[in-house]
C-alpha positions in Angstrom: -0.3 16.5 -0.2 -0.9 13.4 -2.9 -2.0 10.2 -1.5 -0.8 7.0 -2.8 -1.5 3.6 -1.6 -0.4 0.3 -3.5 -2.0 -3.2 -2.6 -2.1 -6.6 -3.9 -4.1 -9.4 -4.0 -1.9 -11.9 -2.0 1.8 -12.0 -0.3 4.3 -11.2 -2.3 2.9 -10.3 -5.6 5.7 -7.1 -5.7 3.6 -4.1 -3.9 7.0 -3.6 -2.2 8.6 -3.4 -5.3 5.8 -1.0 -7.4 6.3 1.2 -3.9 10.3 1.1 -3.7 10.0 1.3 -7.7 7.8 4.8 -7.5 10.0 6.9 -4.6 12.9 6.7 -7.1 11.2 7.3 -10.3 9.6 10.5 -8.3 12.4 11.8 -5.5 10.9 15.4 -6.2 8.2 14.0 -4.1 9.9 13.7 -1.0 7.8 10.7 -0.2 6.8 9.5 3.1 6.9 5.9 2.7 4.6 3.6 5.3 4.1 0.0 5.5 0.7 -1.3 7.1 1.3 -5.0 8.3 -1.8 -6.7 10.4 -0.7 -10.0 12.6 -3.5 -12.4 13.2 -3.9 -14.4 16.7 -0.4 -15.1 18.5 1.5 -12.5 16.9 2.3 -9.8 18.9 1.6 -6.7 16.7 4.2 -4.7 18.8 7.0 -6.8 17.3 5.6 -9.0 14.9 7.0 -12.0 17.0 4.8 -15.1 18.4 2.9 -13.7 21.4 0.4 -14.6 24.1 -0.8 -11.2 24.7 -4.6 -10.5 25.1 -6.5 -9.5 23.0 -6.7 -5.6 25.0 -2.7 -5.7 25.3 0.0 -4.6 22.5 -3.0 -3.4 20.3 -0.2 -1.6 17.9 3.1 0.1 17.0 4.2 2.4 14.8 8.0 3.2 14.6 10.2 5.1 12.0 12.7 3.4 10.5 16.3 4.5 10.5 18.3 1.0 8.8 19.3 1.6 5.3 20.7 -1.5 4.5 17.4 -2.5 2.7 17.1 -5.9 4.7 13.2 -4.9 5.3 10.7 -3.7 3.5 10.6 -0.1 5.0 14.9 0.1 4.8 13.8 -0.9 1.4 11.9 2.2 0.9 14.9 4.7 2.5 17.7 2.8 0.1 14.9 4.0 -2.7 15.1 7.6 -1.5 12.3 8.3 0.7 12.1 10.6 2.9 11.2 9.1 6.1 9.5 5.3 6.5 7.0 4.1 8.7 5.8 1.0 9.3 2.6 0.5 11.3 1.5 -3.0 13.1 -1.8 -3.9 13.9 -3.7 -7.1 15.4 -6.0 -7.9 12.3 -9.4 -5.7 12.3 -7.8 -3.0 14.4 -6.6 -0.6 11.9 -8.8 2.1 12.6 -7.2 2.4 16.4 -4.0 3.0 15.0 -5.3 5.6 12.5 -5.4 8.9 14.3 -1.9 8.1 15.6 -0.7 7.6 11.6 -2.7 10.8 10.2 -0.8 12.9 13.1 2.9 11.6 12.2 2.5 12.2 8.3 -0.1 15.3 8.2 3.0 17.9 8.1 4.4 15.4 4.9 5.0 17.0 1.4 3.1 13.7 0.0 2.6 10.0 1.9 2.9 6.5 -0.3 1.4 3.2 1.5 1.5 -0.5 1.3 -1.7 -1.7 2.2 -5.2 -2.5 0.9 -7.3 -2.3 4.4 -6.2 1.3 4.6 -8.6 2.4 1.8 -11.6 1.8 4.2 -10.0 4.9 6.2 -8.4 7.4 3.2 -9.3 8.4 -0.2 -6.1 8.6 -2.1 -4.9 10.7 -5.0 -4.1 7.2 -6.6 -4.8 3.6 -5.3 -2.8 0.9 -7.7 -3.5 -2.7 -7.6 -0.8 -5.6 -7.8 -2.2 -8.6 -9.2 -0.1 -11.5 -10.3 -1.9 -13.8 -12.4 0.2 -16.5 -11.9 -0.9 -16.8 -7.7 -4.0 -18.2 -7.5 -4.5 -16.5 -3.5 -7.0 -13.7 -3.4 -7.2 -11.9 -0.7 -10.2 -10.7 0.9 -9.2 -7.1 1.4 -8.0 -6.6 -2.1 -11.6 -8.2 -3.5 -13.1 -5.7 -1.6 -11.3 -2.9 -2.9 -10.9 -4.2 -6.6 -13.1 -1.4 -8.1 -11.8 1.4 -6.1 -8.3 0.6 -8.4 -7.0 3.9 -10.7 -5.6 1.2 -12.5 -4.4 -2.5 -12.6 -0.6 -3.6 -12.5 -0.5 -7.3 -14.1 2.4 -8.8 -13.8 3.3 -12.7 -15.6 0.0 -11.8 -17.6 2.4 -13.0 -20.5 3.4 -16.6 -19.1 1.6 -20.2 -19.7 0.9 -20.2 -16.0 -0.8 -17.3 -15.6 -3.3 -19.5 -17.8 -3.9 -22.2 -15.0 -5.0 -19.4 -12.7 -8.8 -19.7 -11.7 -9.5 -16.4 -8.8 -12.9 -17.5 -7.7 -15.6 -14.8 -6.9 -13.2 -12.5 -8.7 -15.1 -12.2 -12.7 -12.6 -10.3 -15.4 -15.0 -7.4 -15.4 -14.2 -6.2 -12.0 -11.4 -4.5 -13.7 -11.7 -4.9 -17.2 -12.3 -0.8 -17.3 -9.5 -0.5 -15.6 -5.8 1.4 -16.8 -3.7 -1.7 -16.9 0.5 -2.1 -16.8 2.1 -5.2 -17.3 4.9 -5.8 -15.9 7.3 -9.1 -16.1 8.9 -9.1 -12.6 12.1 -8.7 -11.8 10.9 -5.4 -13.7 8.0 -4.1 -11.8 8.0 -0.2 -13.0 7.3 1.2 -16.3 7.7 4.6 -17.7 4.3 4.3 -18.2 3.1 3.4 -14.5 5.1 6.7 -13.2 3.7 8.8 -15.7 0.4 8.0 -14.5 0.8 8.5 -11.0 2.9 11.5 -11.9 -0.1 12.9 -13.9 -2.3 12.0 -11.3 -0.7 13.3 -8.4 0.4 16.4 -9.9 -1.0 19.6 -7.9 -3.8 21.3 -9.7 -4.6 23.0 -6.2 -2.8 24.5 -3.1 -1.7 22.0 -1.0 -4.3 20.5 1.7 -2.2 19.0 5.0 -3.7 16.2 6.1 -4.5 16.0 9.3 -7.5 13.7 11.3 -10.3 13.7 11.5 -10.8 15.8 8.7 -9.4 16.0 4.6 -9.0 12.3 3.5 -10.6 10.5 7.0 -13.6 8.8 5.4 -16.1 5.8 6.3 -15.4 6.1 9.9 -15.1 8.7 13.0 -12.4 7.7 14.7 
């Protein structure tokens, strides 16, 4: 199974787009596509509406998606060609209870994609890609902290007189001046070059491993 996972340093900066971008480039994949969303206080993580609950109650979902009209994010993913979508929901900080849960519904998959940064303190993937937008001056916390895990940097509006005005504090150049980089110039956000890449990269130089907790990919914690 190859591992994917695409992040971003702030809210739409186009990891839905790299995501949506790779399962058609790659439909030999048969990619199962999941979205990781976290609500913080007063949104239920259940249904991602305003909520009351305590902090014990509606700790999580996860449910498979079945619209293909591409309204959300994980239809978005189906329209693209994956195989099956998931989108999990959390209450921020409580990824790890929905973990076990997640590696149980995609360890029989032929190969998994993600949206989410957090999910890297959990999984080592095959390939983790980085969305950063140098004309939005947000930087997330979860994407600093992951910056140097990056196979490789997408830049996108690295070309326009805004991006110039852009100051990321705490994040220096050199965090991922080693990096592979791909530019992109949204409403484009694949290359030939960026599937290449995580074709190369996820191609199987060994028999298949399934993925199943705790074991394979589980890493920092015991769940």
């Amino acid at each position: 199974m190859a591992v994917v996972v695409v992040g971003g340093h702030s809210r739409s900066v186009g990891k839905t787009s790299v995501v949506a971008g790779l399962i058609a480039a790659l439909p030999e994949r048969n990619w199962t596509a999941v979205k990781i969303t976290q609500y913080g206080h007063g949104v239920c993580s259940v249904n991602g509406k305003s909520c009351h609950c305590a902090t014990e109650d509606h700790r999580g979902a996860i449910t498979e998606e079945r619209d293909r009209s591409g309204k959300s994010d994980t239809s978005r993913f189906l329209v693209a060609g994956a195989a099956r979508s998931l989108w999990v929901r959390t209450k921020q900080g409580r990824l790890a209870e929905a973990m076990p849960a997640l590696l149980k519904k995609i360890s029989d998959t032929e190969n998994v994609i993600m949206e989410s940064n957090s999910v890297l303190e959990f999984l080592q993937p095959d390939v983790y890609l980085t969305v950063l937008d140098l004309g939005v001056a947000d930087f997330k916390q979860s994407a600093r902290r992951f910056l140097e895990l990056a196979s490789a940097v997408v830049l996108a509006n690295a070309h326009t007189p805004r991006s110039q005005e852009t100051i990321w504090n705490e994040v220096a150049p050199h965090a991922f001046a080693s990096k592979p980089k791909f530019y992109i110039q949204p409403p484009r956000y694949i290359t030939a070059e960026i599937v290449e890449f995580v074709r190369q990269k996820t191609s199987c130089q060994e028999p298949v491993h399934k993925l199943s907790p705790p074991e394979n990919r589980l890493l920092r914690h015991e769940l």
